[in-house]
KEPARO-73739 format. One record per residue (C-alpha): z, x, y; residue number from 1; residue in one letter. Coordinates in nm, 4 decimals. Layout:
KEPARO-73739
Z;X;Y;NUM;A
...
***
This chain:
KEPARO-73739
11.3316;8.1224;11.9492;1;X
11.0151;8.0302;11.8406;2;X
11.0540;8.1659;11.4996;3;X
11.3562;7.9239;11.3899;4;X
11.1155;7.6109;11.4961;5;X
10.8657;7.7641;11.2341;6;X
11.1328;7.8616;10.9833;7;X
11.2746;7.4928;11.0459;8;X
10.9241;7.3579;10.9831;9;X
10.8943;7.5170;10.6671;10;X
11.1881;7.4403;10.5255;11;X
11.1331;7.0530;10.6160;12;X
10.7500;7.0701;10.4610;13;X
10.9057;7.2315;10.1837;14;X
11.1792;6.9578;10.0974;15;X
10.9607;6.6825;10.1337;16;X
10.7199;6.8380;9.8824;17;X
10.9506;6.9201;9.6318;18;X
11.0343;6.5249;9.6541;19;X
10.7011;6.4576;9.4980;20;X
10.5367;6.7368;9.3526;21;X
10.6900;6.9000;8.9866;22;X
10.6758;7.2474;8.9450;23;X
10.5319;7.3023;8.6322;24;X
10.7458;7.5578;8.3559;25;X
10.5473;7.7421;8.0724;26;X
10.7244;7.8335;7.7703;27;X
10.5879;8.0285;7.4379;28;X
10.7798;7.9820;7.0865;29;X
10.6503;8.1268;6.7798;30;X
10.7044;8.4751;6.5663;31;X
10.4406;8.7717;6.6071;32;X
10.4174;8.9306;6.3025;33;X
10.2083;9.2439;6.3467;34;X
9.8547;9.2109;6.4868;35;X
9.8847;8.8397;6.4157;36;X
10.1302;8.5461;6.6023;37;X
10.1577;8.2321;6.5328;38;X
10.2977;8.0328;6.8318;39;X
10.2829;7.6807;7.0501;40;X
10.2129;7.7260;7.4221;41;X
10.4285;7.4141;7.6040;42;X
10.4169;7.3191;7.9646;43;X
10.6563;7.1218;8.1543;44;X
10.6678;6.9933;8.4422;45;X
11.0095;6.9480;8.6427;46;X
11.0814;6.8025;8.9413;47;X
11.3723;6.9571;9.1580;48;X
11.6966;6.7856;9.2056;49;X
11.6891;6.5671;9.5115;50;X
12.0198;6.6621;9.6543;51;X
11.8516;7.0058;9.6765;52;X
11.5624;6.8522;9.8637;53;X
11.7835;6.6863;10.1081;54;X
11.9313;7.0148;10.1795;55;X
11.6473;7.1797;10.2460;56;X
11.5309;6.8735;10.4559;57;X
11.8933;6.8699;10.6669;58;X
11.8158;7.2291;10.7369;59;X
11.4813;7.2300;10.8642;60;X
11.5804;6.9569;11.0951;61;X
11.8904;7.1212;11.1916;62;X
11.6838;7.4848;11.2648;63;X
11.4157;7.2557;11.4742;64;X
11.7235;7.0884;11.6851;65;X
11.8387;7.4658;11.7544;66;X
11.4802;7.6207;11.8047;67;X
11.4276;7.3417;12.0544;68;X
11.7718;7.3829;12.2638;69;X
11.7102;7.7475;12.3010;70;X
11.3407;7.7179;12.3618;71;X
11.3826;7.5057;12.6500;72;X
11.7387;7.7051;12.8237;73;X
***
């Protein structure tokens, strides 16, 4: 059951990232008229709710707890 200890591990990695590192969104508004557009490029960044890291977080533990138990059985 190696594979849920790695799944597990990724899924803890990735909830403690998403903590403290935004993702960044890219939006475009203007017209295009044509050959020719007129427009303002905007970036932000957002950072993802933290009861969604947490989740991912519980379940990477919870796949390492069961990776464990059936790695050592």
């Amino acid at each position: 059951m190696r594979t849920l200890l790695i799944l597990g591990a990724v899924l803890l990695v990735a909830g403690l990232l998403s903590l403290f590192i935004p993702i960044p969104h890219r939006e475009h508004h203007g017209i295009q008229a044509g050959p020719i557009s007129f427009g303002v490029d905007t970036t932000e960044r957002e950072r993802i709710h933290p009861a969604i890291s947490g989740v991912l977080i519980a379940g990477g533990v919870a796949l390492i707890i069961v990776g464990s138990r059936k790695s050592l059985r």
